[in-house]
Structure formats: structure tokens, C-alpha cells
C-alpha positions in Angstrom: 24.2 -35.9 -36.9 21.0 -36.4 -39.3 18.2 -33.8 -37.9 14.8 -34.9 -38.8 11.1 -34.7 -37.8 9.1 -37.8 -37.2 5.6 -38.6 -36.8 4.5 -41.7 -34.3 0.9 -42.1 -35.7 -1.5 -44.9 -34.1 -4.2 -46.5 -35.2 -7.4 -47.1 -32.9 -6.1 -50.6 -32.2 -2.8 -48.4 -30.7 -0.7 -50.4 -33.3 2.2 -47.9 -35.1 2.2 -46.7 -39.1 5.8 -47.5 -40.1 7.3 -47.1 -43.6 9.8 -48.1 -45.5 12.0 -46.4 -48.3 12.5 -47.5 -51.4 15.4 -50.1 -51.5 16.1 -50.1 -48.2 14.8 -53.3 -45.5 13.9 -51.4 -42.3 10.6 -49.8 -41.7 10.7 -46.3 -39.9 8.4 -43.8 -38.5 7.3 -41.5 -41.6 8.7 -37.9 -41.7 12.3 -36.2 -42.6 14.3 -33.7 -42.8 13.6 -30.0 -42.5 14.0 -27.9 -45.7 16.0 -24.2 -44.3 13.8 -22.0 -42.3 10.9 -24.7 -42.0 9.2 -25.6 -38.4 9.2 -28.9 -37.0 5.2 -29.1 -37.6 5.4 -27.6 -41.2 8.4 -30.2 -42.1 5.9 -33.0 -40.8 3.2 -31.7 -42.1 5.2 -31.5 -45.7 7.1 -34.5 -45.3 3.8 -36.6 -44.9 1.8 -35.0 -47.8 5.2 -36.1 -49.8 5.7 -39.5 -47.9 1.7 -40.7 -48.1 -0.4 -38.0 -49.6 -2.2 -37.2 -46.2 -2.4 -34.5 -44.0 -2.2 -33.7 -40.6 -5.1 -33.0 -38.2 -5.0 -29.5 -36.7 -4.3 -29.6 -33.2 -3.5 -33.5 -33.1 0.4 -32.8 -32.4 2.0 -32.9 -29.3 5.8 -33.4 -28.9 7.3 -36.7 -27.3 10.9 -35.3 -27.0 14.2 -35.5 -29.2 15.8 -38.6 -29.4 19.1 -39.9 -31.1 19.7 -43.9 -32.1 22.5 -44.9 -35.2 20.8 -43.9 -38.5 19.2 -47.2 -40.1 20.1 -46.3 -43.7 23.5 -44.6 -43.7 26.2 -46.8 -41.9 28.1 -45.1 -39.2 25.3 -42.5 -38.9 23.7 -41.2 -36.1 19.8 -39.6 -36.5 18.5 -37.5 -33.7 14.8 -37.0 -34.2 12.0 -34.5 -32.9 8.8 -36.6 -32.5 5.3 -35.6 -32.2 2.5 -37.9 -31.9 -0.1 -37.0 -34.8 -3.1 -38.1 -36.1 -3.5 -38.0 -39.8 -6.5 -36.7 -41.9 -7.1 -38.5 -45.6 -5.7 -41.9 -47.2 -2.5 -42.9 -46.9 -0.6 -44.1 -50.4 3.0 -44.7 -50.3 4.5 -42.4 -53.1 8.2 -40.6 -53.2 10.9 -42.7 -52.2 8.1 -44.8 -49.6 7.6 -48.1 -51.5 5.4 -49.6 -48.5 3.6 -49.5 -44.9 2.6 -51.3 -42.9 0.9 -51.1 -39.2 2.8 -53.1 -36.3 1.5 -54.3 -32.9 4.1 -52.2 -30.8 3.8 -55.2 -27.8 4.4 -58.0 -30.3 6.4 -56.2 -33.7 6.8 -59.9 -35.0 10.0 -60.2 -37.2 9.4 -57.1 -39.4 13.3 -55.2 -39.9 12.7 -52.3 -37.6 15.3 -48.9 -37.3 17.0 -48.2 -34.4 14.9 -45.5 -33.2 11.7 -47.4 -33.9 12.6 -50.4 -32.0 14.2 -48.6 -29.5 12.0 -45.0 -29.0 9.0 -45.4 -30.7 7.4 -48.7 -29.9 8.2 -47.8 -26.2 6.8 -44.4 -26.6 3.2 -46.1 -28.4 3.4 -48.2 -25.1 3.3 -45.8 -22.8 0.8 -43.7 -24.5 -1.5 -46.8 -24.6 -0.8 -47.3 -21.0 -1.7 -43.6 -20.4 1.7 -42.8 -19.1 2.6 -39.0 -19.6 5.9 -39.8 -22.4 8.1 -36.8 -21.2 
């Protein structure tokens, strides 16, 4: 099992910042895996500095839940992720191993090669947060 951290960050349109890693074809929710002894909100808040040279606005977080789905870059795989709805402070620029983003409609995600756990957790979460509906 892959643990990471995730961030589901929405625009004001309530479309979803995906990325995608360098040479790989499926775009994902931004965030990573925690270094030893690191909290989920510092791993975020590290992993997106790292992913897209931003930051994280105090007090935006709020847990969604852990989730599990098969891991979208290493075959036979399974990721389970802790996500947290955020909002981010600064300009997002794809740096690391991020070669692009992108924002997606979550009610009409077009053809765009999504991951597991984005097609099947957080476009539904980004849903029901539109819709108002408590996600846990």
C-alpha cells in the first residue's frame, strides 16, 4: 500500500486542479508521500510548495476521509490517500517531477486520462461539496 496526502483544490467555478507527472498520462490530485515523522498537513503543505510553488491558506483544510483505489503509476499497486480539501495561496507553476495542470469540470471531465482515485473519489467528492453535501 502507497500512503500519501492529497489535496482536492477547487477553483471558484468548483472545477478541480489536477496534475500530472512527468512521463506519466494520468492527471492526479497534487500532493505525496509523507517524509518520516511529518503530519498529513505539513506533507501537503510541503508537497505542494515542491509540486507548484504555492502554499497553503491557514485554516482552509478540512479532511474528506481516507480512501484507497489501484495506484495509477505503479501497476499492481494500490494508493490509499488522506484528503483534505484546501485552498491555495500564491501562483501555481508546475516544477519537480509535475510537467503540467490543468483544471477539470468535475460534472463533465471530457476525455482527459484521469487516476483511479480522481475519477473515482475526487470528482465525486468536488460534487458533493458543490452540492453542499457534508462529504464524510
Amino acid at each position: 500500500m502507497i500512503e500519501i496526502v492529497t489535496a482536492l483544490v477547487r477553483d471558484q467555478r468548483g472545477h478541480v486542479l489536477l496534475v500530472r507527472k512527468r512521463g506519466t498520462e494520468s492527471f492526479m490530485q497534487p500532493g505525496g508521500k509523507r517524509e518520516p515523522g511529518e503530519s498529513d498537513l505539513d506533507a501537503l503543505a510541503r508537497e505542494l510548495r515542491e509540486e507548484l510553488g504555492c502554499g497553503v491558506v491557514p485554516g482552509s483544510t478540512k479532511k474528506l476521509g481516507v480512501f484507497e483505489a489501484p495506484a495509477a503509476n505503479e501497476p499492481g499497486q494500490r494508493v490509499q490517500a488522506t484528503i483534505y480539501a484546501a485552498e491555495l495561496s500564491g501562483g501555481i507553476a508546475c516544477q519537480a517531477e509535475i510537467e503540467d495542470h490543468t483544471w477539470i469540470d468535475p460534472r463533465e471531465p471530457g476525455d482527459t486520462p484521469l487516476a483511479p482515485l480522481t475519477r473515482d473519489t475526487i470528482l465525486p467528492l468536488a460534487l458533493s461539496l458543490n452540492d453542499g453535501v457534508q462529504a464524510l
